[in-house]
C-alpha positions in Angstrom: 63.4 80.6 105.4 64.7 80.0 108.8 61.5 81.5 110.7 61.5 82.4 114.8 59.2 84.3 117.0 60.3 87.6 115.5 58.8 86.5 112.5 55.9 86.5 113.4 55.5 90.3 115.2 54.2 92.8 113.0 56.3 94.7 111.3 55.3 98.0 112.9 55.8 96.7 116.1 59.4 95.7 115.4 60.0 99.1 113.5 59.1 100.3 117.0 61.2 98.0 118.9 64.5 98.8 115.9 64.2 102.4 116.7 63.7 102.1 120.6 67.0 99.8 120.7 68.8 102.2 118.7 68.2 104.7 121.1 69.0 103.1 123.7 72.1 101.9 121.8 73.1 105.5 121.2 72.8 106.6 125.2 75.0 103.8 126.3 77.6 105.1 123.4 77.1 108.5 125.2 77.5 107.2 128.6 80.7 105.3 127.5 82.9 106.9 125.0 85.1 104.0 125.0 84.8 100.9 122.4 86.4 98.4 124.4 84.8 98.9 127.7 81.3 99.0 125.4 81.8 95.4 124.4 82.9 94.0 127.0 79.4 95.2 129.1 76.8 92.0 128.7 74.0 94.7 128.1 75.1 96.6 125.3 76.3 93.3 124.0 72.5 92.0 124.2 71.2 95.0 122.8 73.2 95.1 119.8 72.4 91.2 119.1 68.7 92.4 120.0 69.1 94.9 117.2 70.9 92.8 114.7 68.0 89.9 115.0 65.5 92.4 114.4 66.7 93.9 111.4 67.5 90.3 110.4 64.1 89.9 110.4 62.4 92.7 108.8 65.5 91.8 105.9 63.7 88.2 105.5 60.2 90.0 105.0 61.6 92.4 102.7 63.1 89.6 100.6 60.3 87.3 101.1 57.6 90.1 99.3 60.4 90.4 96.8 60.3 86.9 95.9 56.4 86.9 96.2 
């Protein structure tokens, strides 16, 4: 398992976190209706590698109690 600080939060915490940045994620799709200017904007950029570690990361602990 390749295990990094997010690995460590509590999952309710990064439930929290998940659901804050897809908020967020959804505003700045609001405020920007177009694709192209979205993803070439460093902060939406961030926040949708932001999201994708975190869900990456309650994947691993969903496997890992699988396993276990």
């Amino acid at each position: 398992m390749n295990d990094n600080l997010l690995d460590k939060v509590s999952v309710e915490k990064l439930d929290a976190l998940l659901d804050a940045l897809c908020e967020v994620i959804s505003d700045m799709r609001g405020a920007e209706p177009e694709k192209e200017k979205r993803y070439q904007d460093e902060t939406y950029s961030t926040c949708m590698v932001l999201n994708s570690m975190v869900f990456d990361s309650l994947k691993r602990r969903i496997n890992k109690q699988q396993e276990g």
